[in-house]
C-alpha positions as a Markdown table, in Angstrom:
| # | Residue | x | y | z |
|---|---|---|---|---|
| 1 | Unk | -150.5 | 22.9 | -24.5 |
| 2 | Unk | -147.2 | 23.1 | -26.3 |
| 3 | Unk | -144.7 | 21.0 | -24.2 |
| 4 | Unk | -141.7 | 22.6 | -25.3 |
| 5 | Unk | -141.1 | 25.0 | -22.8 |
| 6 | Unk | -138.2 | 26.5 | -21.4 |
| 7 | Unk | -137.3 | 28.3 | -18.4 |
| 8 | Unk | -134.3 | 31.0 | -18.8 |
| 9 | Unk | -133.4 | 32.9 | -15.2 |
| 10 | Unk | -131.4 | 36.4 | -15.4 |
| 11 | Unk | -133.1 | 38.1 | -18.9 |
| 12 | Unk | -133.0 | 41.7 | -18.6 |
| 13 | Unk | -130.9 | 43.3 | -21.1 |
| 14 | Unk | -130.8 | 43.4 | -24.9 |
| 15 | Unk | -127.1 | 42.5 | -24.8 |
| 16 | Unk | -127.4 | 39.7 | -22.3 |
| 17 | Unk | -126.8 | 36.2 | -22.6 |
| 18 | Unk | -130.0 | 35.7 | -21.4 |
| 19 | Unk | -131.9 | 37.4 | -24.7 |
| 20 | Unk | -130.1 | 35.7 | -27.1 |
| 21 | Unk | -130.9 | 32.1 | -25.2 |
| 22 | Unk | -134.1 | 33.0 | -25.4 |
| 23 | Unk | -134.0 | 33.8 | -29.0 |
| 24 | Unk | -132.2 | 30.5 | -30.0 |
| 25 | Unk | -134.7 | 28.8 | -28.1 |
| 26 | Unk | -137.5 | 30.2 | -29.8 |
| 27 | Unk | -136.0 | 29.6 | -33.5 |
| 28 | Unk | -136.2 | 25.8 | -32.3 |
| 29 | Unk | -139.9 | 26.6 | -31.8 |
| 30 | Unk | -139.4 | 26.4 | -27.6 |
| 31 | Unk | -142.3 | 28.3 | -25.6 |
| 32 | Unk | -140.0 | 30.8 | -23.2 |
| 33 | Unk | -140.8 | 31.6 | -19.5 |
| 34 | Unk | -138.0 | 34.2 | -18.5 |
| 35 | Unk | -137.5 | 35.7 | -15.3 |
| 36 | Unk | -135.3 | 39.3 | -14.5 |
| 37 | Unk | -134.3 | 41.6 | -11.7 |
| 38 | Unk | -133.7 | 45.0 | -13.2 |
| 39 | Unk | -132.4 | 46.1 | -8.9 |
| 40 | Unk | -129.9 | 44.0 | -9.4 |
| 41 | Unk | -128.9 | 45.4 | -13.2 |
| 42 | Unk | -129.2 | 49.0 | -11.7 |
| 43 | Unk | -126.7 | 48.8 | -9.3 |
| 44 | Unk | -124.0 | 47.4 | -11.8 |
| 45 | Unk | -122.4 | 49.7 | -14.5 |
| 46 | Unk | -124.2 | 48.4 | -17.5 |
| 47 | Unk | -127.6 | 49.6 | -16.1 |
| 48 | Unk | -130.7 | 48.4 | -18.0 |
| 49 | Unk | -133.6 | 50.3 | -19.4 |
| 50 | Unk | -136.9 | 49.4 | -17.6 |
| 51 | Unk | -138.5 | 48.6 | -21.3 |
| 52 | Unk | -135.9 | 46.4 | -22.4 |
| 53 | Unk | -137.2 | 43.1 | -20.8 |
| 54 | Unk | -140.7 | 44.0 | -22.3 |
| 55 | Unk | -138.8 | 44.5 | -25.8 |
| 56 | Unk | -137.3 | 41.1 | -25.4 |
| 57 | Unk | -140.5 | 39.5 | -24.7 |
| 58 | Unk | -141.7 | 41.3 | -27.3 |
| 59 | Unk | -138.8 | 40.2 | -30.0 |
| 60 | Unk | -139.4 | 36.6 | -29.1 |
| 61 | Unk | -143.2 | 36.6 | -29.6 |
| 62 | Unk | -142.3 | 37.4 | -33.0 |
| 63 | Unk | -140.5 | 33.9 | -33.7 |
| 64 | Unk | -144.3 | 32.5 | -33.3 |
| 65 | Unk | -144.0 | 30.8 | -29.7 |
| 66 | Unk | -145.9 | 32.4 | -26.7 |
| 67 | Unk | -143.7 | 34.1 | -24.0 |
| 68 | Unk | -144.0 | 35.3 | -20.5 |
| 69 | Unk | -142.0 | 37.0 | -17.8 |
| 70 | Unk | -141.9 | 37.6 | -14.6 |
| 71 | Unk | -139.7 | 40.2 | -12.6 |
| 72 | Unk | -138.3 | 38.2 | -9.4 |
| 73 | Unk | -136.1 | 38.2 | -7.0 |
| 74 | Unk | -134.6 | 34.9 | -6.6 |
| 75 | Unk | -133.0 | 35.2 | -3.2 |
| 76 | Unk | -136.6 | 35.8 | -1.5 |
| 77 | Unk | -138.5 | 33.6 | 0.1 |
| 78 | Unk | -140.7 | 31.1 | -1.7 |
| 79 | Unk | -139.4 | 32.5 | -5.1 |
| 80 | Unk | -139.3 | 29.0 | -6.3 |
| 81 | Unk | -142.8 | 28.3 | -5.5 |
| 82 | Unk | -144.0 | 31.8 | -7.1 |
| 83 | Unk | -142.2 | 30.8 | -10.2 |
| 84 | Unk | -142.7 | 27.3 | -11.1 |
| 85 | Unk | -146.8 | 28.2 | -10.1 |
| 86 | Unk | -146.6 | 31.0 | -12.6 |
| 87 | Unk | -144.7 | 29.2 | -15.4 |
| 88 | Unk | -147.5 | 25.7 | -15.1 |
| 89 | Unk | -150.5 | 28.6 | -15.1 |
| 90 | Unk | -149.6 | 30.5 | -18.1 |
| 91 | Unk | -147.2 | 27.8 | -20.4 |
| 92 | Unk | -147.5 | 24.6 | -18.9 |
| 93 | Unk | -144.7 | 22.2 | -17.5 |
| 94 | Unk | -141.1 | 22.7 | -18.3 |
| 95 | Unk | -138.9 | 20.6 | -20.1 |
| 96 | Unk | -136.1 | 22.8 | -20.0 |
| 97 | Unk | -134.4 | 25.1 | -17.4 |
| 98 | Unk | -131.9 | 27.5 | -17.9 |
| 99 | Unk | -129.6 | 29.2 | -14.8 |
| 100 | Unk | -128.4 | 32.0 | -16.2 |
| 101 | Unk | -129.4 | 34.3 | -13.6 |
| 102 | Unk | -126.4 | 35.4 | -11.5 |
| 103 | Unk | -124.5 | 37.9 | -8.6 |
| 104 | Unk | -121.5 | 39.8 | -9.1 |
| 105 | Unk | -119.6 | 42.1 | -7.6 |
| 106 | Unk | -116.0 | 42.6 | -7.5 |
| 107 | Unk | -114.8 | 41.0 | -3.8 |
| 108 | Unk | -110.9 | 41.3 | -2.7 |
| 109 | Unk | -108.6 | 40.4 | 0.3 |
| 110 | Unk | -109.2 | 43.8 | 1.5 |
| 111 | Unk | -113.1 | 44.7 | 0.9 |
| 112 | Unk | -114.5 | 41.3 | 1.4 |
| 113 | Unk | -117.5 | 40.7 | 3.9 |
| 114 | Unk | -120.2 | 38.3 | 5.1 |
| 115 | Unk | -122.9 | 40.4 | 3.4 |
| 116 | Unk | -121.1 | 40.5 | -0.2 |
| 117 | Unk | -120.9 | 37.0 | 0.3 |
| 118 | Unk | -124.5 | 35.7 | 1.5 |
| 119 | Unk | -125.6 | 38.1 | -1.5 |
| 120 | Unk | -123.8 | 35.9 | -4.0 |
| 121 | Unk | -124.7 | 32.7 | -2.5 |
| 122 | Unk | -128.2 | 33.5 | -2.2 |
| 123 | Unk | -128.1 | 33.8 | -5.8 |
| 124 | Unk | -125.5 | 31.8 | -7.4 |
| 125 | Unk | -125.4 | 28.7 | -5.0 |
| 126 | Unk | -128.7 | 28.7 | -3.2 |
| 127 | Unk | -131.4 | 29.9 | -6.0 |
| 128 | Unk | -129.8 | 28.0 | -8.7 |
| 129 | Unk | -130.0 | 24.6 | -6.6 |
| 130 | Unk | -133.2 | 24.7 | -4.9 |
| 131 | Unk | -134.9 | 25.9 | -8.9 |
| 132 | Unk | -132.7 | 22.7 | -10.4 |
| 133 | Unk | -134.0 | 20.4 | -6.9 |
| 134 | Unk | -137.9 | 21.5 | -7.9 |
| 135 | Unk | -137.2 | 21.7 | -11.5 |
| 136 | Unk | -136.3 | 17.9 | -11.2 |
| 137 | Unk | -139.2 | 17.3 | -8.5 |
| 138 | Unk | -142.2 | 18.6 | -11.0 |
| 139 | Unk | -140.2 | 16.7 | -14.4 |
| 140 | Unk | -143.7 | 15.4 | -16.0 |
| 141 | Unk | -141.7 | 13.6 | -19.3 |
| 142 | Unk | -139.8 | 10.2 | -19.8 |
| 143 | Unk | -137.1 | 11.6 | -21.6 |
| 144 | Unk | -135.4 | 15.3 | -23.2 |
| 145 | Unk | -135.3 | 16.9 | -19.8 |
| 146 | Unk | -132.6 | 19.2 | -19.8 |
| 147 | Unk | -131.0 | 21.6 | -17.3 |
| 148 | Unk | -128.1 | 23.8 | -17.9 |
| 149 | Unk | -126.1 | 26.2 | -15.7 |
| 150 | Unk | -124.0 | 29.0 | -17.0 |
| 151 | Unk | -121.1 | 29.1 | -15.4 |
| 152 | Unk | -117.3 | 31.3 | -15.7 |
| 153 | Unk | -114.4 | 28.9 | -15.9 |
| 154 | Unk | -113.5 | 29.2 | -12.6 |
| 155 | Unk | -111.9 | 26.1 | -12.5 |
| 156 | Unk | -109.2 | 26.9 | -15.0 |
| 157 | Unk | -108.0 | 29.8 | -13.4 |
| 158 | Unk | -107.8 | 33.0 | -9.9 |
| 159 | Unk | -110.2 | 35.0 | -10.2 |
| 160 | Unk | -108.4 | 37.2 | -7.2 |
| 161 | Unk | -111.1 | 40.3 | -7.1 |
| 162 | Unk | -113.7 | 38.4 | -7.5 |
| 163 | Unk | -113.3 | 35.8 | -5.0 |
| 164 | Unk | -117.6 | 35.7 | -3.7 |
| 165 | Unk | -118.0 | 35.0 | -7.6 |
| 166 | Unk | -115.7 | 32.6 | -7.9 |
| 167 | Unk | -116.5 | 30.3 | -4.8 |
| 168 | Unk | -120.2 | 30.2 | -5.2 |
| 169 | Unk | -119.8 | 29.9 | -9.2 |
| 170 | Unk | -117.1 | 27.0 | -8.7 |
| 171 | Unk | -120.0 | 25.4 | -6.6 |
| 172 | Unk | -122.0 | 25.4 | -10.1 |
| 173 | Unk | -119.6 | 22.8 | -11.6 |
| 174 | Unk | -120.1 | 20.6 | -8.6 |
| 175 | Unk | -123.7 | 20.5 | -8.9 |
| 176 | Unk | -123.6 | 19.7 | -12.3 |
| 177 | Unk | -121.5 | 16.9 | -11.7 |
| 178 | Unk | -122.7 | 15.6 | -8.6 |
| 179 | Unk | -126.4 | 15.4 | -9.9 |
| 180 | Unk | -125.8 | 14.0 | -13.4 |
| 181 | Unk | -126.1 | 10.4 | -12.5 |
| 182 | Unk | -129.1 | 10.1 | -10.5 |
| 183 | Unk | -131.5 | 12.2 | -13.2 |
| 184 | Unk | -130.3 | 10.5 | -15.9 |
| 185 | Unk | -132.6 | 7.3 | -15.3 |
| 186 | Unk | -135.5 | 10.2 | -15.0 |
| 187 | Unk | -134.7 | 11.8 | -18.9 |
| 188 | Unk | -133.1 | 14.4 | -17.4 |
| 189 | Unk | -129.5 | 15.8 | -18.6 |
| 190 | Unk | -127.7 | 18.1 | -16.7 |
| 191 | Unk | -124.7 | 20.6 | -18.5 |
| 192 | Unk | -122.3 | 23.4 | -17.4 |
| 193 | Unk | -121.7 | 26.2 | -19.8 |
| 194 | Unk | -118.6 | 28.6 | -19.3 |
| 195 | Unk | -118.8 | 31.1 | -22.0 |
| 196 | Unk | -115.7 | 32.8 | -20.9 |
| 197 | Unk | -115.2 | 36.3 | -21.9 |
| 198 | Unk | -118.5 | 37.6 | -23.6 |
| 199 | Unk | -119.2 | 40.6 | -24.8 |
| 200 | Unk | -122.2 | 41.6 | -22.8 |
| 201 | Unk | -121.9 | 45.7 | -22.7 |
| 202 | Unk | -119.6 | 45.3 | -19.5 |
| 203 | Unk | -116.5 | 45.5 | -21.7 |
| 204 | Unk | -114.6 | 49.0 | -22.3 |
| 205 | Unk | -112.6 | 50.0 | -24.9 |
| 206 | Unk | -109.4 | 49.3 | -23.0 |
| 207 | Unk | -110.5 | 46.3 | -21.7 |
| 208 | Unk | -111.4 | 45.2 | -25.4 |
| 209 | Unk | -108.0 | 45.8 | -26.2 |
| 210 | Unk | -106.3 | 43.4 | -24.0 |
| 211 | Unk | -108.8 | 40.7 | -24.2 |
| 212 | Unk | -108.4 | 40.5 | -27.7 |
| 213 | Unk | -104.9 | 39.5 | -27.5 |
| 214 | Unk | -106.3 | 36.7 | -25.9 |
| 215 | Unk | -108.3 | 34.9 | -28.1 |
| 216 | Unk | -106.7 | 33.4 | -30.8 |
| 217 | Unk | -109.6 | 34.3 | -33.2 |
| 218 | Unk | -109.2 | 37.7 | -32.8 |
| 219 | Unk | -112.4 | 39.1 | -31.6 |
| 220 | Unk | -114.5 | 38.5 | -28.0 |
| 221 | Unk | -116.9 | 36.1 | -27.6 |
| 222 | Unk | -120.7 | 37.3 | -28.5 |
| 223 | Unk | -123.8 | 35.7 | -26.7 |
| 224 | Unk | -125.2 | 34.3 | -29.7 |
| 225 | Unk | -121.8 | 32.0 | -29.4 |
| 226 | Unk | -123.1 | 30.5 | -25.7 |
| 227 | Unk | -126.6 | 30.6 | -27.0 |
| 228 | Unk | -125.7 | 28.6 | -29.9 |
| 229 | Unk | -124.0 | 25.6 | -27.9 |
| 230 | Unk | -126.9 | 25.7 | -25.5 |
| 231 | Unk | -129.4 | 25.7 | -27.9 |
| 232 | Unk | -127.9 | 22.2 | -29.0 |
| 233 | Unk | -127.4 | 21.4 | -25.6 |
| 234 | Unk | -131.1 | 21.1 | -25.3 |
| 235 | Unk | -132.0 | 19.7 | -28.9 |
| 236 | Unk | -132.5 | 15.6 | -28.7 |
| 237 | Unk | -129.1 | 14.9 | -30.2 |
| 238 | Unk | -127.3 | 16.1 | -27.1 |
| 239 | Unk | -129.4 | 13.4 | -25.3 |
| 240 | Unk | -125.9 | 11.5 | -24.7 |
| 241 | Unk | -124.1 | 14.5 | -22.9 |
| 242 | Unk | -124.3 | 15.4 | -19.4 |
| 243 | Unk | -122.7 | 16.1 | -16.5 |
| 244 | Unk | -120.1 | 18.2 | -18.3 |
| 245 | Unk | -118.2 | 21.2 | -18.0 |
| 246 | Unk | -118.3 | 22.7 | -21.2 |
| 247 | Unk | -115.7 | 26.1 | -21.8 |
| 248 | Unk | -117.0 | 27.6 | -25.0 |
| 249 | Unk | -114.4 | 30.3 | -25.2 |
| 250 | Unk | -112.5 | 30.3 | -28.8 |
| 251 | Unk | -109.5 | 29.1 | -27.0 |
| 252 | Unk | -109.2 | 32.0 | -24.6 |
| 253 | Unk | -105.8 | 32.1 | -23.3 |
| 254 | Unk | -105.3 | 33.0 | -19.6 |
């Protein structure tokens, strides 16, 4: 079996970040595993069409690598298990994982509670470690292991009304960090990505308007931009790098 496979949580929609990863990886001749949750999708303001994870399966079969997908909830109970078992029956073993799947909803002062918050912890602190923990547990190489969380810059500025975002997010970074050392003797490298603002389909025409005062390049960051740094991030040349915190955001100003 091909041994370049990759993992990629949180690919449901053709504007995602999660497609175009998925893309970039398969241009670099990466078998793809991705996993989606079109509940979760529904219940935000973008929506998704229940064909569009089929179309992106589709769209990367094209680049000549095999690819499967597998609709999961990653907050339930032996998800991890399900996943990793389906990934080593139909590709093989991973060298590369991808956290990209994430929880969002916008939490204030005045309508935060303990269910909005387990929600986004179940998610964006709890599934993304215990998939990194078993990711590094099943590693079957010497060497070009590489792991990569998405996260949202957090740590460069308030993210006021989204305060269950921005606590389990910011927990991202730490993992990243605090992990880095002790899988590097195993050939695994472990990287943050913030793509900062990114033009997902979430972004209205007024909202486009003020961002794009705020980039000193004049125009709103586009997946392919966050796909493209991670897409080195897992090539042999980033071998060197890890344990960072990397803001890919064309010098967004806050």
């Amino acid at each position: 079996m091909n041994n370049k496979i990759a993992i990629i949580t949180g690919v449901s929609r053709l504007k995602g970040i999660g497609r175009a990863i998925c893309r970039e990886l398969a241009e670099r001749k990466f078998d793809i595993f991705f996993t989606y949750w079109t509940e979760y999708d529904n219940q935000m303001p973008w929506k998704v069409n229940k064909n569009e994870p089929e179309l992106i399966q589709q769209e990367v079969r094209k680049l000549g690598v095999k690819c499967e997908k597998l609709e999961l909830n990653l907050s339930k109970e032996n998800a991890i298990e399900t996943l990793f078992n389906r990934v080593k029956n139909k590709l093989g073993n991973p060298l590369i994982l991808i956290n990209n799947a994430t929880y969002s909803t916008e939490t204030s002062i005045n309508n935060f509670n303990s269910e909005e918050l387990d929600k986004h912890y179940e998610i964006n602190i709890k599934a993304t470690t215990l998939l990194t923990v078993e990711f590094i547990k099943q590693f079957k190489f010497t060497k070009n292991g590489r792991i990569i969380n998405l996260s949202s810059g957090q740590s460069l500025g308030q993210m006021p009304n989204e305060i269950a975002y921005a606590i389990t997010k910011g927990a991202i970074e730490t993992l990243t960090n605090t992990l880095s050392q002790t899988i590097a003797s195993k050939g695994i490298t472990i990287n943050a990505v913030n793509p900062g603002p990114n033009d997902t389909g979430w972004i209205d025409k007024k909202l486009r308007n003020q961002l794009i005062n705020q980039f000193p390049m004049k125009r709103i960051g586009k997946p392919k931009d966050t796909a493209n740094l991670i897409g080195f991030l897992t090539s042999e040349e980033a071998e060197w790098i890890t344990g960072q915190i990397i803001h890919s955001e064309g010098g967004f100003i806050r």
